[in-house]
N, C-alpha and C positions, 0 to 999 in steps of 0.2 A: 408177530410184531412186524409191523412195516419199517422198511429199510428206510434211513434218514437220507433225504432228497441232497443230493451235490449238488453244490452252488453252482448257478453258472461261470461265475469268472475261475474255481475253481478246477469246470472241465474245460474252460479254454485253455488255461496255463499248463494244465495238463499234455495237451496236443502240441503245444510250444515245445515243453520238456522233451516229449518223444520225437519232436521232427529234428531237435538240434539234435539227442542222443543217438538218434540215427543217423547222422554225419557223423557225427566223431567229437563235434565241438564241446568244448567249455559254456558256462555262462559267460565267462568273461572275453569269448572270442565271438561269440553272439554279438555281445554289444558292442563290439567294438566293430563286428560286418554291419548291426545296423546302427550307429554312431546311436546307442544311446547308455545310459552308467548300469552297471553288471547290476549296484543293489536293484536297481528298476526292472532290472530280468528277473532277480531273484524273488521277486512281489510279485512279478507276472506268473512265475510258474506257479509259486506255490497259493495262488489264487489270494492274496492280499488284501489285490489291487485289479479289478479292470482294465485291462489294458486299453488305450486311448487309440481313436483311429488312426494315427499316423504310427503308432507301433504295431498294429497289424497290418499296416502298407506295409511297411518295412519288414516284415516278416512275409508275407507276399511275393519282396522284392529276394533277401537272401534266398527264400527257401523256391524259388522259383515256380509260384502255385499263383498266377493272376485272380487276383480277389475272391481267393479262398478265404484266408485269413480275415479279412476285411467283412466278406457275410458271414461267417463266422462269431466273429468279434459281434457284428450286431447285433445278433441274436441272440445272444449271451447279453445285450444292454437293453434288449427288449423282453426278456425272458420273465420277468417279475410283473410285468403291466398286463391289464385284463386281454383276452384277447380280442375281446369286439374294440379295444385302443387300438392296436398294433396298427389297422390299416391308416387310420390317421397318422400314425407316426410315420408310416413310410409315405404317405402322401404329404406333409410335413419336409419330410426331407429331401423330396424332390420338386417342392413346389416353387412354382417362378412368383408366385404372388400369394399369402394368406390374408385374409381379411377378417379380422374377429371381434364379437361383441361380447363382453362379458356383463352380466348385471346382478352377480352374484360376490365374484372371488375374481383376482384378480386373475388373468387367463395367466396357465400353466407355466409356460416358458418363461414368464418374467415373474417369476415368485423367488423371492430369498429363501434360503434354505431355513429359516427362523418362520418363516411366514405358510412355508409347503407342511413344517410339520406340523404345526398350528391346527390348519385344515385336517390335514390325514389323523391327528389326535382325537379331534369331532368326529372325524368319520370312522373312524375303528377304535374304540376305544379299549377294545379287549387287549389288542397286540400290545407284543413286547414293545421296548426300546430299541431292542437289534431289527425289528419289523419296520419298525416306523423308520430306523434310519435307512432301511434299503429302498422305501420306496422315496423317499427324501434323496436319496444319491441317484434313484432312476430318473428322476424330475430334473434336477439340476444337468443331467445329461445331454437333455434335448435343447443346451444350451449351444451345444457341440457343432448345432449347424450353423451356426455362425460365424465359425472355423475355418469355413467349407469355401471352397474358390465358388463364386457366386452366388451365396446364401439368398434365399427367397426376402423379397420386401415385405413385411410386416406393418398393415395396419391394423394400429386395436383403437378401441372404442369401449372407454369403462364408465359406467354406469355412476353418477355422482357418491350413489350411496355404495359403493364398493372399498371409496377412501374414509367414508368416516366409519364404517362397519370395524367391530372390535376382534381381531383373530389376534390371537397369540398377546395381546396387553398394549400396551401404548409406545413400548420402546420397540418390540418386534411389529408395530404400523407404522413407527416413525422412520425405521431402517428400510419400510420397503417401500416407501414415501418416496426415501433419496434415494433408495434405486432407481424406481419409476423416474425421476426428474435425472437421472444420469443416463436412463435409457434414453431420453427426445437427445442426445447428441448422438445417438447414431444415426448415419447415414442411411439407412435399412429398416428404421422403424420411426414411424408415424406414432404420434399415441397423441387421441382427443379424450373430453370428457366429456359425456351428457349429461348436463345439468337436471336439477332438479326441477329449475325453471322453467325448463321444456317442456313440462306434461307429459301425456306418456309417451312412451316408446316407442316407436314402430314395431316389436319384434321385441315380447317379453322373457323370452329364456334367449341363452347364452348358444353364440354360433359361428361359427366360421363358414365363409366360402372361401375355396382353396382354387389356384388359379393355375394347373399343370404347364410342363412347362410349353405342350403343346398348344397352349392357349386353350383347351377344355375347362371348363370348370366344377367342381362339384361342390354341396354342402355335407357341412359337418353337423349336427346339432346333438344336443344327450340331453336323456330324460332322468329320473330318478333311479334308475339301475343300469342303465347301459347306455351308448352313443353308435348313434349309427352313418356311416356314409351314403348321398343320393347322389345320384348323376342324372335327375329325367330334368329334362331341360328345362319344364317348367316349373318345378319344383324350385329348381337352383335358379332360374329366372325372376320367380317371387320373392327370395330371401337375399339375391342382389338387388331386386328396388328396395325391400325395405331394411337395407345396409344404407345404400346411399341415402333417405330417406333419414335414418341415423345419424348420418354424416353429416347431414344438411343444418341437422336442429342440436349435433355437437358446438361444443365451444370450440374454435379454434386452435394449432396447436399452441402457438404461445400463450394465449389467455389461458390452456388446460394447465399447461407449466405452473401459471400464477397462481392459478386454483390447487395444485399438487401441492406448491410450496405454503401456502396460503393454512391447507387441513397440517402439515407437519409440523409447521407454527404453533396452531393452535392446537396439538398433540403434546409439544410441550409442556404442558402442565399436568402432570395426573388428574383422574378424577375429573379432567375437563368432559362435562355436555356436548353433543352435539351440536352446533350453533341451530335457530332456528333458518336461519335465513341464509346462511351456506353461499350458496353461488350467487345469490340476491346482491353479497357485496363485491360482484364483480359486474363490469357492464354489459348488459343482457346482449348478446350476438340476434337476436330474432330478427329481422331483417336485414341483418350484416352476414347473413349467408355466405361461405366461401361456393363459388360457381366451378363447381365438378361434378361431371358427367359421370364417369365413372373410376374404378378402383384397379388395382391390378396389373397386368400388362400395358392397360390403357394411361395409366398412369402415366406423368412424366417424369419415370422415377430409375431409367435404364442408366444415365447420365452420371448416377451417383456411385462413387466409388465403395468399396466392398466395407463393410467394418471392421475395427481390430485387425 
């Protein structure tokens, strides 16, 4: 019989336990060197609870191990995701600019927890509940870089039929409706829609160009089993004209807002139809172009202070 697999936050809190017991310390003298409440240690060790990045700084910082605990710690918050994901996560978390088109599902990092497990429901339909909610708490994680002193600027780009698409019923599109329209007051994220009015798309599956913070850039795109990272300049050269190209024949961001608010409305009702004409009753941007060149660093979007 094969051995049942340890959790990860379970072998991190584990290491926590052995580094204080090998001082001498209590939990309660733990939290109180890294100013945070003894129950919150007592969840960290006995693996509860994940510890959050600013408590493996802090254990970093008492236990005197410069960003051990800290790649530690992430490892343990990437430990469940496929691994052809991972390099995007880490490219994700150090990126000065991502640029994303989704035309499916709503991209990743701005999904409500009601709306993630929706999708993962669809997509594995075998697994547990205890399954479905770990990769639900993995998803909601990658929210964390936003936390972060400098968090990377976010443009997305959703696909019109992304908001009347039915995931999870009408109450769980309608909550992620008002998140979507509480996310455009961040300072750090962009969010357009392309309409239906548009025709097609430049660029029919879902993708990110990612903008390092050395100004390099690479794509992200996934196909139906896996996602893969490019860096050949022309590759990533093509999937930024036809981002911007995207950009051009999206709605603006206010008019996207109208349109967000507009589908949640009219989610209000059960059993509501898809309207036929959808973005038809907003005024067509086609020649009211916004005039940008490009995305990213180039952006003029340094200016803007950090969110949250």
């Amino acid at each position: 019989m094969s051995e049942e697999r340890v959790s990860p936050a379970v072998e991190f809190g584990k290491e926590i336990r052995i580094a204080r017991e090998a001082r001498g310390w209590s939990q309660a003298e733990l939290a109180h060197r890294m100013h945070f409440q003894q129950p919150y240690v007592s969840k960290v060790e006995t693996g509860q609870q994940l510890a959050s990045p600013q408590f493996a700084e802090q254990c970093d910082r008492v236990f005197g191990t410069p960003g051990v605990y800290a790649r530690m710690r992430q490892k343990a918050a990437d430990a469940g995701s496929p691994v052809w994901f991972i390099p995007y996560l880490e490219l994700e978390r150090e990126a000065l600019a991502v640029c994303d088109y989704s035309s499916v599902t709503v991209t990743g990092i701005l999904q409500t927890p009601e709306y993630a497990e929706a999708i993962f429901r669809s997509a594995h339909p075998l697994e547990s509940t205890e399954q479905i909610d770990v990769r639900v708490a993995q998803r909601m994680r990658r929210r964390e870089l936003f936390d972060k002193p400098n968090p990377p600027r976010m443009w997305v780009i959703l696909h019109e039929s992304v908001l009347w698409a039915d995931r999870g019923g009408p109450e769980v599109m309608r909550e992620q409706l008002r998140f979507l329209a509480g996310v455009t007051e961040s300072p750090n994220v962009m969010l357009q829609v392309f309409p239906f009015g548009a025709g097609t798309p430049a660029r029919g599956l879902p993708f990110s160009v990612v903008t390092r913070r050395n100004g390099t850039e690479v794509l992200y795109e996934e196909n139906y089993t896996r996602g893969q990272v490019t860096d050949s300049v022309n590759v990533v050269a093509e999937a930024r004209d036809a981002y911007e190209r995207l950009r051009a024949d999206a709605l603006s961001p206010d008019r996207s807002l109208s349109l967000i608010r507009n589908v949640m409305e009219a989610r209000r009702h059960e059993n509501q139809p898809r309207p036929t004409l959808g973005v038809d009753q907003v005024e067509s941007q086609r020649g009211q172009r916004r005039h940008v060149r490009r995305v990213g660093p180039r952006v003029h979007l340094r200016g803007r202070p950090n969110p949250r």
